[in-house]
N, C-alpha and C positions, 0 to 999 in steps of 0.2 A: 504494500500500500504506500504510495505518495503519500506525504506531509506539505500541503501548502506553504511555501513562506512567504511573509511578508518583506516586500522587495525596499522597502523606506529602512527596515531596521536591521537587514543584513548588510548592506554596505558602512555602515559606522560604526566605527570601534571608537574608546577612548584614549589616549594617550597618556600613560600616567608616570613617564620617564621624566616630563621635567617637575610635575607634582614631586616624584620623590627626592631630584635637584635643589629643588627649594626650603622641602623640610631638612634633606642634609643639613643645605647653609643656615637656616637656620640653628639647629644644632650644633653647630663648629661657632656659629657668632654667641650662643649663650655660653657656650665652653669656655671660648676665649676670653671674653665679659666677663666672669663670674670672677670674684675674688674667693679665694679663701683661706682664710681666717687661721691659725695655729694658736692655740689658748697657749700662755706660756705656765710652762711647769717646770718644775725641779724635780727628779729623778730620786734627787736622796732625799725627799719630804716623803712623809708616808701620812695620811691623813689620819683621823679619828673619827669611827662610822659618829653617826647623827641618829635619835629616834624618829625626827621628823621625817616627814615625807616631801618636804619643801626642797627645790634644787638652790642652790645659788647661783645669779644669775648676773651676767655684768655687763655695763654699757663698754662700745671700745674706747672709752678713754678711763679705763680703769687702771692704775698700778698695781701690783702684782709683788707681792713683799714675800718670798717665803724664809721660814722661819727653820729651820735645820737643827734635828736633836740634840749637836754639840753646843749648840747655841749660839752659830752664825747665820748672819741674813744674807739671803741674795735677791736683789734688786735687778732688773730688767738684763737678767744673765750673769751680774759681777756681783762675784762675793765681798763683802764691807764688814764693819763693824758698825756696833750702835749709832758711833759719833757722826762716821762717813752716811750712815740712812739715815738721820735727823737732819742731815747739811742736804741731802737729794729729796728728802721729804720739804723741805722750805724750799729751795729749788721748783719743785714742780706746783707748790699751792702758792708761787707768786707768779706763774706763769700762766695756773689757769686756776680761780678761785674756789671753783665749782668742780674741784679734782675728788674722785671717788678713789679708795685703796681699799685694796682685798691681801688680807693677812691671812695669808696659808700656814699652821703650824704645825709642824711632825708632831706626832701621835705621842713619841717620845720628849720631846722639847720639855723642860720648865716651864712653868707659868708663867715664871716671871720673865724669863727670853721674849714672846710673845706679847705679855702684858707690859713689856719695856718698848716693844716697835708700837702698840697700840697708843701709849707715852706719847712716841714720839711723833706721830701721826697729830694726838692732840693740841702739843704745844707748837704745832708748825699751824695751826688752825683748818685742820681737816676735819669735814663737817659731818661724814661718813665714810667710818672706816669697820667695814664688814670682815666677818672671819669665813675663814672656808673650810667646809667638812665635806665628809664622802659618808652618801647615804648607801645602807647595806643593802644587796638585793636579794 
């Protein structure tokens, strides 16, 4: 048996080689666009889990203080002493007022190691200065 075809709708096909042309480039233009971001961390900080459920969370213009169990700080990769992070702590809150800092402390650290960058944080007149923990999962 014959099957009639309809002669309007077998001559057309669609072409969808440059459709897929376009979503490539597309695709290589949001790639290439895209930043991203590396949260700064210290290797030899080990955190202290948290019971909350709350993450911490930071804008990018946050400083980044960890705080290390023998009781040194490292600032934006270099390791300092209290004096040297109270002199980059007044440093960067005359540079931008509205500076946020995130005090990462080892699990291990003193309190008062910690409690001494947090010091220093206030007398530099930092308005918010957040601590960072690691919730358990």
């Amino acid at each position: 048996m014959k099957i009639p075809r309809d002669e309007q709708s077998s001559g057309e096909m669609v072409n969808v080689s440059s459709l897929l042309d376009v979503m490539f480039i597309l695709i290589i233009f949001f790639l290439a666009t895209t930043t991203f971001r590396q949260q700064e961390r210290d290797v030899a900080v080990s955190l202290p889990d948290a019971a909350a459920e709350e993450a911490v969370s930071g804008a990018p213009a946050v400083i980044v203080i960890n705080v290390r169990a023998d009781g040194s700080y490292v600032m934006a990769t270099k390791e300092m002493g209290i004096d040297e992070l109270a002199a980059a702590v007044v440093e960067a809150h005359a540079a931008d007022p509205q500076q946020k800092v995130l005090i990462r402390g080892d699990r291990n650290a003193l309190h008062g190691h910690v409690a001494a960058a947090v010091l220093a944080c206030r007398n530099a007149g930092i308005v918010e200065a957040d601590l960072g923990y690691q919730i358990p999962e």
